[in-house]
C-alpha positions in Angstrom: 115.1 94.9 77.3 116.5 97.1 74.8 118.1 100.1 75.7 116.8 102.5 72.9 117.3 105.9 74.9 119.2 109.1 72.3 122.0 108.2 74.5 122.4 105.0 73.6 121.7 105.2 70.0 124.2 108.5 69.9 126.9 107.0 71.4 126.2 103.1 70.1 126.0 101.6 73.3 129.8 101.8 74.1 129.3 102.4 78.0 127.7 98.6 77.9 131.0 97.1 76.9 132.0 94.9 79.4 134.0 92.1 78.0 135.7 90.7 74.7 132.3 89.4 73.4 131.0 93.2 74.2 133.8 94.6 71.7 133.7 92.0 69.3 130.0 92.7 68.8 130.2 96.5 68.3 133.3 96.4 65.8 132.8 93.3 63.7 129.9 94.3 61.6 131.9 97.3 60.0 135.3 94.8 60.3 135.2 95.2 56.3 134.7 99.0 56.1 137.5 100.0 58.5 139.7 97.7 56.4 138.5 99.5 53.4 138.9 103.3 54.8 142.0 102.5 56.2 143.3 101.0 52.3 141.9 104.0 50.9 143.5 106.3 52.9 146.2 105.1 54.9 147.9 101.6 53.0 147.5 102.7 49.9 148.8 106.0 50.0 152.0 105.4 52.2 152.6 101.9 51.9 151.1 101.2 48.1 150.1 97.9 50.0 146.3 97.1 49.0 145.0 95.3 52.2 141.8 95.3 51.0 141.5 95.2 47.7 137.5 96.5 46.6 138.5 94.7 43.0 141.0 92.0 43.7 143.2 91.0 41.0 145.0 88.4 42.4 144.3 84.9 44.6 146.0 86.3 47.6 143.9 89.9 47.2 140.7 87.6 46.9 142.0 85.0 49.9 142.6 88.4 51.9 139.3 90.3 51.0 137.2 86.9 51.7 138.5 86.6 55.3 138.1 90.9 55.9 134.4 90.2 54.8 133.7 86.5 56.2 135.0 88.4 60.0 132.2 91.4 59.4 129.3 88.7 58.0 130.4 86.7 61.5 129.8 90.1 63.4 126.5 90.7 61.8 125.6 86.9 61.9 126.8 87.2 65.9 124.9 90.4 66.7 121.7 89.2 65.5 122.2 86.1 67.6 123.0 87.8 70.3 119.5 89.9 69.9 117.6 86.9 69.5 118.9 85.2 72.7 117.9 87.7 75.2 114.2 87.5 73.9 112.0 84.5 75.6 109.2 84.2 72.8 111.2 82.3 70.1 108.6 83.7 67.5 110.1 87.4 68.6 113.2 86.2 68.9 114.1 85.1 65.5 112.0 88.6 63.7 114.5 90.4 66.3 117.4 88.8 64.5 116.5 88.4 61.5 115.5 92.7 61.6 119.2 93.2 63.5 120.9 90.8 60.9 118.9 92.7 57.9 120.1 96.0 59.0 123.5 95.5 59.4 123.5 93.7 55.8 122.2 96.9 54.7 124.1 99.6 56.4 127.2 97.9 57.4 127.8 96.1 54.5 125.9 96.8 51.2 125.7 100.6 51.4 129.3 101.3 52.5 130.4 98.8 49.6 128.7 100.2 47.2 129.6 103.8 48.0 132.1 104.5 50.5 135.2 105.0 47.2 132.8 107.5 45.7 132.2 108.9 48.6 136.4 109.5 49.4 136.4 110.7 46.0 134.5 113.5 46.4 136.4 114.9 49.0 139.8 117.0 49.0 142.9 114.5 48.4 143.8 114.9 52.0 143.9 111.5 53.7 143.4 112.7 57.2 140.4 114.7 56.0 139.3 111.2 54.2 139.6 109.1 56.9 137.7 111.5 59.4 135.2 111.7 56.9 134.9 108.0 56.6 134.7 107.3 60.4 132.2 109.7 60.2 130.0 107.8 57.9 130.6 104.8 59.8 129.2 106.4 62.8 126.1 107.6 61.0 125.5 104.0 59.3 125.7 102.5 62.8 123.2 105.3 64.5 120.9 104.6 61.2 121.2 100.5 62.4 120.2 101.2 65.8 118.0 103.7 65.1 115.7 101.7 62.6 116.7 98.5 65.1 115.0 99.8 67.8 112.0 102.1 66.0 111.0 98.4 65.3 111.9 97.0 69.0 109.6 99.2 70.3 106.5 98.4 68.0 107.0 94.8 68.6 107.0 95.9 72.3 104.0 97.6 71.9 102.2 94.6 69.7 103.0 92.2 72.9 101.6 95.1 75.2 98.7 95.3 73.3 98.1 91.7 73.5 98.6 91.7 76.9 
C-alpha cells in the first residue's frame, strides 16, 4: 500500500527511511541535479572546478558527467523497481513502474536539465540565494513526482476495487 497522505507527499516520505536502500532511493533520482546546483553555485564560483559540466568539453568532463547521470538513471531505474515489487498483480506492477520510472524521467531528470541554468540565471548573483532557490525546486519537482505518482496509485486502486 502506498502511503499518499499530504504528509507524506509534503515531506517525501523521509520518516520511512530506515536503511541504506531507504536513502539511496530518495536521493538518487536527483543525484544529477544536486551535482549540477552545487557546480553552479558552489564549485564553480570558489573553486572554478566544473564537477559537472552541463556542456562538457573535454573526455574527463564527459567520463565525469556520464557517471553523475548513469547514478540518477540507476535511482530512477531502482525506484520504479522498487514500486513494482511491493505490488502482487504483475500486470499492475510493471504500469506502477513504468508511471514511477516515467515521472522521475520527467521531473528529475528532463525538466531540471533543460532549465534549472536559466532558472539560476534569473535570480540575484548571490550563490546562497541560488542554491536555496535550487533546493527549492528540487523539492517541488519531487512533490510534483509523488503527487502525479500517487493521483494515479489511487485510480488504479479504485479500477481493482471496482472490479472487485
Amino acid at each position: 500500500m502506498t502511503k499518499c497522505g499530504l504528509f507524506d507527499i509534503l515531506s517525501l516520505h523521509v520518516t520511512d527511511i530506515e536503511s541504506t536502500t531507504d536513502f539511496l532511493l530518495f536521493v538518487t533520482p536527483f543525484f544529477n541535479e544536486f551535482a549540477n546546483l552545487f557546480t553552479l553555485t558552489i564549485f564553480m564560483p570558489l573553486y572554478k572546478l566544473n564537477l559537472y559540466a552541463h556542456h562538457p568539453h573535454s573526455m574527463m568532463e564527459v567520463f565525469v558527467k556520464s557517471l553523475i547521470d548513469m547514478i540518477a538513471l540507476t535511482g530512477i531505474a531502482a525506484n520504479a523497481s522498487f514500486v513494482a515489487s511491493h505490488e502482487p498483480d504483475p500486470k499492475i506492477a510493471f504500469e506502477l513502474g513504468v508511471v514511477k520510472a516515467f515521472l522521475y524521467l520527467f521531473f528529475a531528470f528532463m525538466i531540471p536539465n533543460l532549465f534549472m541554468s536559466d532558472f539560476l540565471n534569473m535570480l540575484p548573483k548571490d550563490n546562497m540565494t541560488r542554491l536555496v532557490a535550487g533546493i527549492a525546486l528540487v523539492y517541488l519537482l519531487d512533490v510534483s513526482v509523488h503527487t502525479c505518482y500517487c493521483a494515479y496509485y489511487k485510480s488504479i486502486e479504485h479500477k481493482k476495487e471496482k472490479a472487485e
